[in-house]
C-alpha positions, 0 to 999 in steps of 0.5 A, a space after each residue: 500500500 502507498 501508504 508509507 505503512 508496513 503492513 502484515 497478512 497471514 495464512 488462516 485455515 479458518 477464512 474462507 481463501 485461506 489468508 486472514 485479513 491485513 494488520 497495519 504494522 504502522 511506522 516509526 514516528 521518523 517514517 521508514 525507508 527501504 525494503 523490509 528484511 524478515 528473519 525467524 527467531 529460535 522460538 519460530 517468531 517472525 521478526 522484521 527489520 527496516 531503515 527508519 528516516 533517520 538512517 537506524 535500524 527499526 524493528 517489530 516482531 510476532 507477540 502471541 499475546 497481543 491481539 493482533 500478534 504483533 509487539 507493542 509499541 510497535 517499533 523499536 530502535 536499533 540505536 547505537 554507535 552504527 549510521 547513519 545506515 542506507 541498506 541492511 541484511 538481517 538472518 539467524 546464527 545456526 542456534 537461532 540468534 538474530 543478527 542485523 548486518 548494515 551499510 554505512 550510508 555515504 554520510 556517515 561520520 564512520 564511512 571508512 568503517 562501510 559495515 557493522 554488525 549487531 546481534 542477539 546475545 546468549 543471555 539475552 538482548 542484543 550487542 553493540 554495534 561492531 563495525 568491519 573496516 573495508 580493504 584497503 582501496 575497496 570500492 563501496 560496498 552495496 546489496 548485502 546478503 546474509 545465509 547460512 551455508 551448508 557448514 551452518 556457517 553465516 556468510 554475509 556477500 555484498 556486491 562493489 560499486 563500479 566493479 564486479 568484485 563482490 566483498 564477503 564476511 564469513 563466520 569462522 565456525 557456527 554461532 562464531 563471533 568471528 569473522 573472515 573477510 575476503 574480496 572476490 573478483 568475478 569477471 563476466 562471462 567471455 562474449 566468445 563463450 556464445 560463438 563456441 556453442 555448438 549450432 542446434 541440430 536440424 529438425 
């Protein structure tokens, strides 16, 4: 909706096309900005992050004991060191932890410091921000991507502004706090690869 609201629906096995109506999520008095990232807690509970107006993280999660699911007062700062940020990446350590990855925008006071980290911790709450310095020379950094691989370990890709490098953070073990920083170069395919096809037989 064109709204500036974020707004929820659900599957209901009780409605009769199988999908409840829509709850409004609202905003943030600051208003949102960008595209919402959801992530599920260990307790199965969606949880969704946005960049508030201001340039911080925001964010509202499933209340099974609100009436219409969803935590009051609606949203929540991810205040701190960080921003302010442009874009964000949120997923869960392989034991179910939380965990918000953001891009500095290109006002930040902490530019050189392009991406920072803030997690759930084990007894609970969340982290400060962390910040992760970009290589030497490494252009800006932009569409982050966070998943876990097939060794349970969150790896965070994020592409390079003018080049087709993309610049890689990956865990150094599950649930691990560290991290390994690497900046891969992936050159686009030959324009020859095409000419060495071979030709699609007759009939």
């Amino acid at each position: 909706m064109n709204d500036g609201q974020l707004w929820a629906i659900r599957q209901d096995p009780t409605a009769p096309d199988g999908w409840s109506g829509w709850t409004e999520l609202g905003t943030p008095q600051v208003g949102l900005t960008g595209q919402p990232m959801v992530a599920r807690n260990k307790d199965g509970r969606l949880e969704v992050f946005m960049l508030g107006a201001d340039g911080a993280v925001w964010h509202i999660w499933q209340d099974p004991a609100v009436a219409d699911g969803w935590s009051p007062p609606r949203w929540h700062s991810l205040q701190g060191q960080g921003g302010p940020f442009s874009e964000l990446a949120a997923g869960a350590h392989a034991d179910g932890r939380l965990v918000v990855f953001a891009v500095a925008a290109s006002t930040s006071p902490q530019e050189a410091n392009a991406i920072w980290q803030r997690g759930q911790l084990l007894a609970g709450g969340w982290s400060a921000w962390r910040p992760f310095t970009r290589p030497d020379g490494s252009p800006t950094v932009r569409d982050p991507a966070l998943a876990l691989d097939a060794n349970k370990r969150l790896q965070l890709w994020l592409g390079t502004k003018g080049s087709g490098r993309l610049y890689q953070l990956k865990q150094t073990a599950p649930n691990s706090a560290e991290w390994n920083q690497q900046e891969w170069d992936f050159q686009s395919p030959s324009s020859t690869d095409s000419a060495n096809e071979p030709e699609p037989a007759d009939g």
